[in-house]
N, C-alpha and C positions, 0 to 999 in steps of 0.2 A: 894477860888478856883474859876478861872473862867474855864467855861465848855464849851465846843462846840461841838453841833451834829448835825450830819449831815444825813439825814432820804429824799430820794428823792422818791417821790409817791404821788397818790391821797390823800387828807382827809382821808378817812378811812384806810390807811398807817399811816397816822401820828394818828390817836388815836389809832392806835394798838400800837405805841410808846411811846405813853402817858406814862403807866406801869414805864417802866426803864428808866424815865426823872422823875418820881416821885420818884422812890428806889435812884436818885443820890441826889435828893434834900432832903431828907432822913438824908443820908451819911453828907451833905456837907450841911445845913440845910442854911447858910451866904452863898453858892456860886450863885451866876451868871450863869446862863445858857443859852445860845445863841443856836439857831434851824437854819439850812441850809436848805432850802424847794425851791419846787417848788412855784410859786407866788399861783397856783390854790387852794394850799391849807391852805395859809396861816391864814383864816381862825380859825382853830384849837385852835390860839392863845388867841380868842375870849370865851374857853369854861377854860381854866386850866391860875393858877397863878405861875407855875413850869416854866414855860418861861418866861424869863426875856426881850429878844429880837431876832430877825429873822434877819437870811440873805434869800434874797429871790435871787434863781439864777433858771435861766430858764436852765436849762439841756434840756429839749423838742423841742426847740426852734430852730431856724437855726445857731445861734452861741452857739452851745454848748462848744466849747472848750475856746473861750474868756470868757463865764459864769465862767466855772471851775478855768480859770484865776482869775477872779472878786474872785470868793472864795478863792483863794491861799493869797493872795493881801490883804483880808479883814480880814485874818486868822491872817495873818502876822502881821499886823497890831495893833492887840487889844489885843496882849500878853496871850493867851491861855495855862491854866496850862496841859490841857488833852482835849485830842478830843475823840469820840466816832464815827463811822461811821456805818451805814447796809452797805449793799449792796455787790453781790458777783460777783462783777466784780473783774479779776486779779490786775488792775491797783489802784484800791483804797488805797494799802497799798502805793504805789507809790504817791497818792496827798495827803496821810496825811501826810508825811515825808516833802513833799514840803511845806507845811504848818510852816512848824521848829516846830511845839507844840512835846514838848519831852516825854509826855506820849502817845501813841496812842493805839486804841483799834479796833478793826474790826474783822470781818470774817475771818476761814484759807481759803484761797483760792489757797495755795500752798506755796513751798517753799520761795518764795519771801516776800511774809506775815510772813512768821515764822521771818524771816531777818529783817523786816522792822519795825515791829508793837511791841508794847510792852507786849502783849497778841494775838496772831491769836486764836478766838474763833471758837470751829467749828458749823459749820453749820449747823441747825437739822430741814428740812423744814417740816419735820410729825409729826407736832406738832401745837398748838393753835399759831397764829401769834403772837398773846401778846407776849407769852412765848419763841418762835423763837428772837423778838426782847430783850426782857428781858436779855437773854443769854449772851448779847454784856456786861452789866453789872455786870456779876457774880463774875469777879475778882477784879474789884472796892467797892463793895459791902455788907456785908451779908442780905440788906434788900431785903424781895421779895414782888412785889405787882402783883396780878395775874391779876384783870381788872382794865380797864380804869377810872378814875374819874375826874367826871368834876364836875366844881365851880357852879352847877346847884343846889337849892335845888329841895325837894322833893316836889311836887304840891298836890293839894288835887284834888283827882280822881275824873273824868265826872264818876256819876253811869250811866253804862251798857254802858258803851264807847267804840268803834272800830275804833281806828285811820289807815287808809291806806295812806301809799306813796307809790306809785306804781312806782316811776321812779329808773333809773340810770343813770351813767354818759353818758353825751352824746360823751364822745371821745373813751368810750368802745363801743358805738353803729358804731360810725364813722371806730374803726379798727374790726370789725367784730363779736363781742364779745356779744351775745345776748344770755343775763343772765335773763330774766324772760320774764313772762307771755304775752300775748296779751294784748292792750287796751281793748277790745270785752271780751275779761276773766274777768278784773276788773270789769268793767261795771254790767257784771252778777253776779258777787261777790258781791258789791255793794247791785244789786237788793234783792240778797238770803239774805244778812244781815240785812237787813230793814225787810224784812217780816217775820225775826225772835223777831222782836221785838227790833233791837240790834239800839242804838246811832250811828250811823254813822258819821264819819269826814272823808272828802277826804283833802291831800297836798299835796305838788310839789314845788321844787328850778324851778326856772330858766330852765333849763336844763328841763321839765319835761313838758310844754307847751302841744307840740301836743297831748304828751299821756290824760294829764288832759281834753281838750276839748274834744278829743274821748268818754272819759267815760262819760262824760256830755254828748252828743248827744248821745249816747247809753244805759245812763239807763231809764230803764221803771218809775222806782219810784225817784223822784226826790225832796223825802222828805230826806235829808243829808246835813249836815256841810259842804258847801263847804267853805274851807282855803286854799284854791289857794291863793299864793301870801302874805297873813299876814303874812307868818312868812319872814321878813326881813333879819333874821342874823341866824347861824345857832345854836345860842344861844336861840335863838325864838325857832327853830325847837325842840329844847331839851325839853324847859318848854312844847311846845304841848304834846312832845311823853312822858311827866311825868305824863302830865293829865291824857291822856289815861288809862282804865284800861287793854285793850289789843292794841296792835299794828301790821299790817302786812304791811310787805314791802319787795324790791325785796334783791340781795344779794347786798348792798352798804353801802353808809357811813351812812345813817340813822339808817341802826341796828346796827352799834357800838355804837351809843350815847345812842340809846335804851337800850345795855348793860350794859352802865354806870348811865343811869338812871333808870335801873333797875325793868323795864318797863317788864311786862310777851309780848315777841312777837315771834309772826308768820313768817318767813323767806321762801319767794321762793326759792330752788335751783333748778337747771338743770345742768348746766355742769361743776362747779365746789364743788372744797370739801367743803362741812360745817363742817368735824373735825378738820380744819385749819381755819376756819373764826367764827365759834360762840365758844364759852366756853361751857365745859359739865355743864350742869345747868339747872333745869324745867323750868327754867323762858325764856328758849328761844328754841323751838322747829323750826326743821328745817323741813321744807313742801316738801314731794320730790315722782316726778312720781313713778308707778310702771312698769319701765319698762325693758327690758332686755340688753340695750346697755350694750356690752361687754369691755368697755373700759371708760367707766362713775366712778367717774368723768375723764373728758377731759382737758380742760380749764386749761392750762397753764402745764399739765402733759404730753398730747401726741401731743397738736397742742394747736396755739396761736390765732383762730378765732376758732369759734363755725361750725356745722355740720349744713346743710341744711333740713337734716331732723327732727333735735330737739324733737328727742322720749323724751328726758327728760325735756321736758318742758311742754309734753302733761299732762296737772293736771285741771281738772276740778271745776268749781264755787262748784259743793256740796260739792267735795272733800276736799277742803278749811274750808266751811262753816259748815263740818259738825267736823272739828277739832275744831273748836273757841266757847265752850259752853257758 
């Protein structure tokens, strides 16, 4: 069986996909399975042995439609027994057909999906994403794999360890999307953790630069871990957040790995839903203002950038500090 799916999003899109590229490999334990991704995330490939190989097409990019070409082209190409696609754009049922792969699978997105696709699954976005993307697999199927796992093992725990990554992506910060905390927050987080007697470790991708020097010039105590930078791959990132025996971080691709590494952590929200982004489970409590916004969460349900007054991001270092015993 050769497979091809097609999953377009951040990193932590593609390990909420993880799931149902595991439940195929399951199924079809000798097939091939090829991954259609953004380049940014290709990454991911790095943490699981369910992918066999990527197509990398820039959809983000200024040639988005000659990408999609590229993908029709590559499709065509490598003799595809079944395709799988997210995403709930009308036209999807439309590029898997052009693909010629004679099994297809996607979202109902309407009448034309039901026509087109060999299964239109519907759509159920109030639900865990894992499980949202899982769905795409239910008629190929009957394995269910509820979280993520990666080819990471299990580390032996820092005693009294508090790993922070305080960052997100920086193209959520660039389209308006300000998902967690102040640098000035961390910092004094930080500080409250140290004087609780707790191991401290600070990290950061790439992407996470200003915020990481911020908390450095801003903490008082500057007895901590700093891991700025060590971790290399985000394969690295994984074994850090295994050591850990707690972890906090903002809502990103760090607390999915965390999930799969099974790591007890801490999650910022503000203006998106955590009953769609964490799994119900103690080992991952979600950290959330007390505040009255009538329309919280926001973020991707009523509007596509964040509110300038961000009551739900108002959450204090003790408030934090006094959840992480």
């Amino acid at each position: 069986m050769n497979i091809l799916a097609i999953n377009f999003g951040g990193i932590g899109d593609e390990i909420f996909f993880l799931p149902a590229l595991i439940s195929l490999k399951k199924e079809f334990p000798n097939s091939k399975i090829t991954l259609a991704l953004e380049p940014r995330s290709k990454s991911v490939k790095d943490l699981t042995d369910v992918i066999d190989d990527l197509f990398l097409i820039d959809v983000k990019g200024k040639n988005k439609y000659m990408e999609l070409l590229k993908l029709v082209y590559l499709a065509r190409r490598m003799d595809f027994d079944l395709v799988v696609s997210s995403g709930g754009n009308k036209l999807i049922s439309i590029l898997l057909t052009l693909t010629g792969i004679k099994k297809r699978y996607g979202y109902d997105t309407g009448k034309l999906s039901k026509i087109l696709l060999t299964e239109a699954v519907p759509l159920n976005k109030n639900q865990y994403a894992c499980a949202m993307y899982h769905d795409l697999v239910t008629p190929i199927t009957n394995h269910k794999t509820y979280l993520p796992e990666i080819n990471v093992e299990q580390q032996e725990k820092i005693p009294n360890s508090v790993l922070i990554h305080p960052g997100v992506s920086k193209m959520s910060i660039q389209k308006g999307m300000i998902k967690t905390i102040s640098a000035e927050i961390w910092a004094e987080t930080v500080d409250l953790l140290i004087e609780k007697g707790k191991h401290v470790i600070l990290a950061g991708g790439p992407d996470d630069k200003e915020v990481i020097e911020t908390i450095r010039k801003n903490t008082k105590n500057k007895n901590f871990e700093d891991y700025y930078g060590k971790t290399k791959s985000l394969k690295d990132l994984a074994v850090l957040i295994g050591k850990a025996e707690k972890f906090i971080c903002s809502d990103s691709a760090p607390l999915h790995v965390a999930v799969a590494m099974k790591t007890k952590t801490f999650v910022i929200f503000g203006p998106t839903d955590d009953n769609k982004l964490i799994p119900k489970s103690d080992k991952v409590i979600a950290i959330k203002a007390q505040d009255t916004c009538p329309i919280k969460p926001c973020l991707w349900e009523h509007r596509q950038t964040t509110c300038k007054d961000l009551k739900c991001l108002k959450i204090t270092p003790k408030y934090i500090t006094d959840l992480i015993n």
